[in-house]
N, C-alpha and C positions, 0 to 999 in steps of 0.2 A: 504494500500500500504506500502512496506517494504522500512524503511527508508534508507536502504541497496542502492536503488537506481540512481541514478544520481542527483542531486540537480541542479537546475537551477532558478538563480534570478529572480525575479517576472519583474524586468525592465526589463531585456533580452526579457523574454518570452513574455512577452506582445510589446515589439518590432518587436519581427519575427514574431506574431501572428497577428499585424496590417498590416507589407507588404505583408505578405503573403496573406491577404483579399483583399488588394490593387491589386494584382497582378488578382485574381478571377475579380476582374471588378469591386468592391467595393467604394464609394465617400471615400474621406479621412474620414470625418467624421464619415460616416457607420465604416469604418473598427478601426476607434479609439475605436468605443463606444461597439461594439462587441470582437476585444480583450480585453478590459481592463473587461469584463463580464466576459469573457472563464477564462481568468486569476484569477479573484477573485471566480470563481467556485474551481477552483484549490489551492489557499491560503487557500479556506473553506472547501479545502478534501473532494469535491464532484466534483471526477474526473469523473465521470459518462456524465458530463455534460461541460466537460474540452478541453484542447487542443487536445487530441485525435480526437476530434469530427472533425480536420480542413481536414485531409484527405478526411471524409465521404462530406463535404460539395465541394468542392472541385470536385468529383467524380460526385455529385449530380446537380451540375452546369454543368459539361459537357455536362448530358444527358439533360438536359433542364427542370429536375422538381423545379427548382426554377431561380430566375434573381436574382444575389448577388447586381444589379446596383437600383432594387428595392427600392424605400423610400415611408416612412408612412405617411398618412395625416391626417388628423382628417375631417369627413363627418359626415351625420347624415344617418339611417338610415330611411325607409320608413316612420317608425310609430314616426319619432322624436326622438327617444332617440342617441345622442353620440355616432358615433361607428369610429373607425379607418383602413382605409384600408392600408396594407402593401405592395401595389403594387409587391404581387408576390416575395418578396424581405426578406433580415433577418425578422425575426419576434422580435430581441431583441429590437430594437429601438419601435418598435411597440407597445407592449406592456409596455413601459418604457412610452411612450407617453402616452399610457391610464390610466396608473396610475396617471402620474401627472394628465392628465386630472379630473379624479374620484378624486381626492385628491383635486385640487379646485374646482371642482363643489359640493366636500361633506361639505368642509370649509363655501360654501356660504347657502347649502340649509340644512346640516342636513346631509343627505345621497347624494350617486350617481353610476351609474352603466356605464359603457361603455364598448362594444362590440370590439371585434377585426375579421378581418377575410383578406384573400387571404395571409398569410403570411406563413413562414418557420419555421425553426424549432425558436423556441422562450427562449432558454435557461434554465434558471433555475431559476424554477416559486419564491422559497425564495426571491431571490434577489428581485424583483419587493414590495410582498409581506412587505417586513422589507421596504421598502423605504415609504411605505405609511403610515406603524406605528410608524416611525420615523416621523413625522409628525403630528400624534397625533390620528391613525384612525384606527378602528378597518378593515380590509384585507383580503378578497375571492376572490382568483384568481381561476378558474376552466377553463378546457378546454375539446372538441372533437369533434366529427366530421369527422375525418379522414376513420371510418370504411373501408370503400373499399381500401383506399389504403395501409391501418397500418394493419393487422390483424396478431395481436400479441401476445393477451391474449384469452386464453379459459373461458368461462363462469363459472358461478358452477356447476359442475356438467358434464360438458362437454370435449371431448378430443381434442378439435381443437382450434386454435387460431381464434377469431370472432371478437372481439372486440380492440381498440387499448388501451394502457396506459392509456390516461386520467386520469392526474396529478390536484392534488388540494393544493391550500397553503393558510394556513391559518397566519395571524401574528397579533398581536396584543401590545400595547404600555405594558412595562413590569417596572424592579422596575431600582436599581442603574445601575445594568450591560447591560440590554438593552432591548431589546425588544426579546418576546418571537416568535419563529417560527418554524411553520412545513409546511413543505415541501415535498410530498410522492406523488408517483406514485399508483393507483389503482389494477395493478400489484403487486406482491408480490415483487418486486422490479423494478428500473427504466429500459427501455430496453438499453441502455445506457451502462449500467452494464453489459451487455452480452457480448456485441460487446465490452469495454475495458476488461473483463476476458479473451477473445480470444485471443486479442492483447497482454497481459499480461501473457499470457500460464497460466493462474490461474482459477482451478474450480468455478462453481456455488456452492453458497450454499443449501445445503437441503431446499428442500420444495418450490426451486424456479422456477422449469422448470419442464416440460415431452418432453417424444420424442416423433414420430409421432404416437405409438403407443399407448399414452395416460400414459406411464411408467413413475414415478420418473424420475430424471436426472441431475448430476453434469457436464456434460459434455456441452459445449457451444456450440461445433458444433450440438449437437441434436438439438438443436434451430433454426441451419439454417437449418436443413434437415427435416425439415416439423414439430416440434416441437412448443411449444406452454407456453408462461410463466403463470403462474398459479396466480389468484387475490388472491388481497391482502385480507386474513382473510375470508377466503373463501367468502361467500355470503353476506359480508356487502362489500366487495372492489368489488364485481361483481354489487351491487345495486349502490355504490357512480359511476361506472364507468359506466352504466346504465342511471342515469340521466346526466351524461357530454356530454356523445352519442347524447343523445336524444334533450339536448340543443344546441349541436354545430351543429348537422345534419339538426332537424327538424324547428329551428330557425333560424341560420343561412346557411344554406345549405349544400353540400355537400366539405367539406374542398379539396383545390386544390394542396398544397402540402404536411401541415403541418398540423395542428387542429387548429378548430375556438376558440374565446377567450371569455369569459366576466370575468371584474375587476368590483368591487363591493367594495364601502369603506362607512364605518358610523364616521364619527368625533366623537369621543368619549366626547371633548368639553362639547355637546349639553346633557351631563347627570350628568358630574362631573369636576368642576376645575383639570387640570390638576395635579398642585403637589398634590392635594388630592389624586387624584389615583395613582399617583407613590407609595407614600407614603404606601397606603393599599395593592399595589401589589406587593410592595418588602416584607411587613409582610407574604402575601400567599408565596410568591416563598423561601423565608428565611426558613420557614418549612418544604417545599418540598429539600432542598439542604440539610437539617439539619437529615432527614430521614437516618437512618440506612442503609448501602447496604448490599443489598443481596449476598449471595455465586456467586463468579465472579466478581464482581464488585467493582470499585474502591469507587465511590461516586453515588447519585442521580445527573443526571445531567438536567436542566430546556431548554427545546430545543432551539437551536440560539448559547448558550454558547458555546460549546463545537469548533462550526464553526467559534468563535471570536476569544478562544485562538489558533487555530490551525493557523488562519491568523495571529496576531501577531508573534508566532514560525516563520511562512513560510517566512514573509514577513523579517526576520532578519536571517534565515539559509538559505533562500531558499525552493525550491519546488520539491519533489520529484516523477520523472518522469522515467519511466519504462523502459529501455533501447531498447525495442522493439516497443514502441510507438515513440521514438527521432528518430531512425531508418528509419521509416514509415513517418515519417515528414520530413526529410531529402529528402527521395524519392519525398516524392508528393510536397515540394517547389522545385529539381530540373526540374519537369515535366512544375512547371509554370514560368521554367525560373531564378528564383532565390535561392541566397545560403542560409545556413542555420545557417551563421557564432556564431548568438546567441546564438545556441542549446551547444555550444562546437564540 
């Protein structure tokens, strides 16, 4: 995103982004803990998963495919294992719940895994991810399930969209600067990313999309006109999104808004004292930052970093927000009643 611009402070933003969930029908609570999420997707330059997103939800609550008043509770599942249901409702608290959950249940036994399911869209899986390895634990968030309703990405090989995103993040405890994390859509990019290029009048890049004819495509609106985003690395992001399918479908059912969950955490702990391993995994990542760059490139960068200086930047200039997205949020909080006074 072109720093070109509007800039808008992180406390604004994440003020107009809590009344405005508030106004959707949201607890105070729900709509604190979901802006100040959209917010830090956007400090972390992964607008994809940003405030853009408040119109679509918004939209999506009128028609009735999710309850915004929805809250998560922690159940068990048939066979006993920890699972959390999102009552239909955001899926960020939900998945923030399961984490914590896996996070002391991994503290107590070694490992832990907990399920999520009836939830919404569930934000951006990193976040969750870095929360548990900040903690001390190694971090597999996976999700799907949605098939019938998301059909978004085409197979390999194939010209149609069959299968949805099916995102996975991995994160793990890292050296002095923090914890490493990846975060990636199965897709060849998030779909997320389509729907703000739209919004942003800005192409797709190469090798991200076809239209209905199964042709290349930089063009966004071929997406929505029967168009199909294309996996990640052809036939391993068709296989990683394959088994998220098959886990969120065939185990936990058929996803009712959003895609089913499971968090998965190992306490790294139970193998190595803690500063032992900082220790050893700032000498790995020090090599890897130390590394020559290649033609293009500025440096080798260790993934999570690049999302931490960007937040510091954002959170002391601001946050740069596309003037046709502030536009579009203008509109959709006059619809629910309220101003937009933070946006400028």
């Amino acid at each position: 995103m072109s720093e070109t611009n509007p800039l808008v402070a992180a406390e604004r933003l994440t003020a107009f982004t809590a009344r405005f969930l508030a106004a959707m029908g949201c607890s105070p609570a729900v709509a604190e803990e979901v802006a100040a999420h959209l917010v830090s997707a956007e400090l972390s330059g992964v607008y994809s998963h940003g405030i853009f997103r408040l119109s679509q939800y918004a939209e999506q609550a009128r028609e009735g495919a999710f309850a915004p008043a929805g809250e998560a509770v922690l159940t068990t599942a048939d066979g006993g294992a920890p699972l959390v249901d999102g009552g239909n409702g955001f899926g960020i608290p939900a998945l923030r719940l399961a984490t914590d959950t896996a996070v002391e249940a991994a503290r107590a036994n070694g490992t832990a895994t907990v399920g999520v399911m009836n939830v919404a869209h569930t934000g951006r899986l990193g976040d969750f991810a870095e929360r548990a390895a900040q903690a001390g634990c190694l971090a597999i968030v996976f999700g799907g399930g949605s098939r019938k309703e998301w059909r978004q990405v085409a197979p390999f090989g194939g010209a149609r969209a069959v299968l949805p995103t099916n995102p996975y993040a991995f994160a793990i405890p890292g050296g002095e600067e923090g914890s490493v994390v990846i975060d990636f859509a199965t897709s060849a990019g998030a779909g997320g990313k389509v729907y703000a290029a739209r919004s942003a009048g800005r192409p797709l890049p190469e090798g991200f999309c076809i239209d209905a004819q199964g042709a290349p495509t930089t063009d966004p609106e071929d997406y929505f006109n029967g168009g199909a985003l294309l996996p990640m690395a052809g036939p391993k992001g068709y296989g990683m999104a394959l088994v998220a399918e098959l886990l969120g479908e065939a185990v936990f059912g058929q996803a009712m808004s959003g895609m089913n969950w499971i968090c998965v955490c190992i306490d790294l702990t139970r193998f190595r004292d803690a500063v032992a391993y900082r220790r050893a995994a700032e000498g790995c990542l020090e090599e890897l930052r130390a590394c020559p760059p290649a033609p293009g490139f500025e440096r080798v960068e260790v993934p999570g970093e690049r999302e931490r200086r960007l937040r510091a930047q954002r959170l002391k200039d601001g946050i740069p927000i596309p003037a046709a997205i502030l536009s579009e949020l203008k509109t959709s909080a006059k619809a629910l009643g309220i101003d937009a006074a933070e946006l400028g």
